[in-house]
N, C-alpha and C positions, 0 to 999 in steps of 0.2 A: 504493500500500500504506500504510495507515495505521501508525503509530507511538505509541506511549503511552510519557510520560516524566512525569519523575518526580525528587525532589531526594534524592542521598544524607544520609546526617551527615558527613562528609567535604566537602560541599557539590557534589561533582560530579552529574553528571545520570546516572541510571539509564535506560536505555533496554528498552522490550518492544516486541518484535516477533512481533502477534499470530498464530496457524498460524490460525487460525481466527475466526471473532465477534468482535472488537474488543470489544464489551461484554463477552464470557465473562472476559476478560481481566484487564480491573478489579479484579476478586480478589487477582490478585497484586500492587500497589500497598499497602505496607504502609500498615494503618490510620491514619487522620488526618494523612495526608501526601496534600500537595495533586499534583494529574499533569496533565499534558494529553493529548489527543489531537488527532495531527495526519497529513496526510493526507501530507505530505516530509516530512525532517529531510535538512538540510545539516552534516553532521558530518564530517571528518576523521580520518579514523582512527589516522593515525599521532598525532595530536596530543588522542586520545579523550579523555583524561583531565584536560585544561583545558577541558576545556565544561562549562558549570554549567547547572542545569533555569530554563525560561524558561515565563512562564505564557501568553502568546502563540506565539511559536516555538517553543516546547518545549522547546530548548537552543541556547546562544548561547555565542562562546569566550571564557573570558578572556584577553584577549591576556597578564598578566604572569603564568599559568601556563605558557599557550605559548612564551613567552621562554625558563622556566627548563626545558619541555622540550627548546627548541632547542639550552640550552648543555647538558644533559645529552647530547644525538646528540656535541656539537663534544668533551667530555669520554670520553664511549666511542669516538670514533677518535681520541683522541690516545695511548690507551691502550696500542697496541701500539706505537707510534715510542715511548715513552718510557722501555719497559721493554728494547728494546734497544738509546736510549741509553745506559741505566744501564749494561748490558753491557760498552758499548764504552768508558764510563768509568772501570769499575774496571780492564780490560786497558790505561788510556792511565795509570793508577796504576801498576800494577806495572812499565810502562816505564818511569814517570815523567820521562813527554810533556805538559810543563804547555799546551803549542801545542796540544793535542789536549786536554786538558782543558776549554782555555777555548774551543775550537770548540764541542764538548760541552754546557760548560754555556750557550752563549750560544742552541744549539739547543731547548735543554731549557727554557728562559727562554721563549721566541718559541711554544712549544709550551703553555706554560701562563696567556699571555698572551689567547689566542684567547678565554676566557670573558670579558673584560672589554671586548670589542666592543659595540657601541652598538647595540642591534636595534630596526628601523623596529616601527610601529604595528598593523600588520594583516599574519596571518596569510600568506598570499598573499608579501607583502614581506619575512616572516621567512622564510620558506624559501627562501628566492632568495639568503638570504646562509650562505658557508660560507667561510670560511678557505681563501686559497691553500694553506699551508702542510700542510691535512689531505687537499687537493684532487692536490697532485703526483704524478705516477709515482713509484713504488718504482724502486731504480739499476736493481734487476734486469728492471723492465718497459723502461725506457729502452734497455738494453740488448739485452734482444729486438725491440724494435721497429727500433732501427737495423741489425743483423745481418739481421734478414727483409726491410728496405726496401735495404742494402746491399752484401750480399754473396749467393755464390751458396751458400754453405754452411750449410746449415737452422741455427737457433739450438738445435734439439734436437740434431745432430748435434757438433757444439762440445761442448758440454756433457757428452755423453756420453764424447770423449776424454777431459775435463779429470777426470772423474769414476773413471774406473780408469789416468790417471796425471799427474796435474796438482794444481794448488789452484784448488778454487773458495772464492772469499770474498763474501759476499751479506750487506749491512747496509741495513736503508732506504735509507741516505745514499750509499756505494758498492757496487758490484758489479765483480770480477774475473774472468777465467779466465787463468791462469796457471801455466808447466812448464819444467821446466831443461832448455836445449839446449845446445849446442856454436857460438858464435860464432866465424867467420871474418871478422876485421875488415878484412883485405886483399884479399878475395874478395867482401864484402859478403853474406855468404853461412850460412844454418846447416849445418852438417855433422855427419858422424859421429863420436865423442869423446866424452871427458870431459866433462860441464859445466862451463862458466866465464861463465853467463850465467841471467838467466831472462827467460821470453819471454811479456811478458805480448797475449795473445791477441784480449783480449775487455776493453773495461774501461769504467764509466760512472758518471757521478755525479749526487745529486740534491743541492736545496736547496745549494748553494754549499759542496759537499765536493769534496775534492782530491783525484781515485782516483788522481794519480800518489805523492804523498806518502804517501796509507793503503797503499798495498805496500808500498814500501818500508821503513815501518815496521811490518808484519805480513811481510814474509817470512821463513820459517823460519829464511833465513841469506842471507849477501849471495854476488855474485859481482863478478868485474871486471864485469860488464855486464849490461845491463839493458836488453831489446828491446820495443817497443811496436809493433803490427801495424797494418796499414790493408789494404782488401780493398774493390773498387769493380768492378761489373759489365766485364766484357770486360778486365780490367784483372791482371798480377799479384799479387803479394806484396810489399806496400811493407812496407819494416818498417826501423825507425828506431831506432838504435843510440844508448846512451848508456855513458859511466863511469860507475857506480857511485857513485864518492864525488865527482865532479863534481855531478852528478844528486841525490845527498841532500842536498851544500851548497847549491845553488841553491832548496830545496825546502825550507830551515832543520830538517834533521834529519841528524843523525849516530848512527849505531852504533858500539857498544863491540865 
């Protein structure tokens, strides 16, 4: 199929794609603006808009537009990790959790750092580079994956508990499911009672966040104790008890 192209004023390459006669076509090639016709174009689509008109080839890329559309892709997915890290910054203000700040800002740093990556020469070679950082599981994908490859209880079903009587908490960075039960520390055991514990169920982390520290400092309110779950084919209810204020010392966080 032959192609007719053509130089914008913008300098990029205008392409037609004739339905019919290739010569009928001609027509639309604004006046005294030079075109060719060719019988391929090798073009790119995602990257259309750094190809300039070629009077031989028709259109050829430039690589240092392609570049700056590559860091435009790295700049629209770093878009949504940043806006809720911003989130979780100004809630680690109102704690005023400077530990949690400066994870924050060191995250937010590394995130905006990705544009100033060094990008090879050809096309081909610029799209082969992406940022770990934009590349990783969400906590919450992390999470389902190990609950579907680990345990016998669907990652929809979880969820659905936690959801009419639990917390769920879901950050890029952490993901929880979490609910107050009634710990029996001499029986090793949950029971029926009061709460004096919360039992967190489900919990995962990305990019070198701490889901046992992010509860403990998002839980609504503390108790004596603090349970962490584990769940393995053929296998019971492992679940691993903590103090409370042992547990947040060890984790350099204290509540008023």
């Amino acid at each position: 199929m032959p192609f007719i192209t053509y130089p914008q004023l913008n300098g990029q390459v205008a392409v037609i794609i004739p339905t019919g006669d290739v010569q009928d076509c001609i027509k639309d090639v604004p006046a005294g603006v030079p075109y060719n016709i060719v019988e391929s174009l090798n073009i790119d689509n995602d990257y259309f808009n750094a190809y300039e008109f070629h009077p031989e080839e028709g259109a050829v890329v430039n690589i240092e537009k392609a570049k700056a559309l590559h860091l435009e892709k790295f700049r629209a997915a770093r878009t949504p990790f940043l806006a809720a890290l911003d989130i979780q910054f100004m809630k680690a203000v109102e704690l005023d959790d400077s530990i949690k700040q400066a994870e924050i800002a060191a995250d937010k740093a590394a995130l905006r750092d990705v544009t100033k990556v060094a990008l090879p020469d050809t096309l081909p070679e610029i799209k082969q580079v992406w940022p770990t950082i934009l590349s990783q599981m969400l906590a919450w994908e992390i999470a389902r994956q190990w609950q579907d490859e680990n345990c016998m209880t669907p990652f929809e079903e979880i969820l659905g508990t936690h959801l009419s009587c639990g917390i769920i908490y879901s950050t890029p960075s952490v993901f929880l499911l979490a609910r107050e039960v009634t710990w029996d520390p001499v029986g090793h055991e949950i029971i029926d009672g009061d709460p004096n514990a919360w039992f967190v169920e489900l919990a995962a982390s990305a990019r070198h966040a701490t889901a046992v520290r992010e509860f403990l400092r998002i839980a609504p309110r503390s108790h004596p104790w603090a349970l962490w779950h584990r769940q393995s084919p053929g296998r019971k209810h492992d679940i691993h008890a903590y103090e409370w204020d042992k547990l947040s010392a060890r984790v350099g966080l204290q509540r008023a």
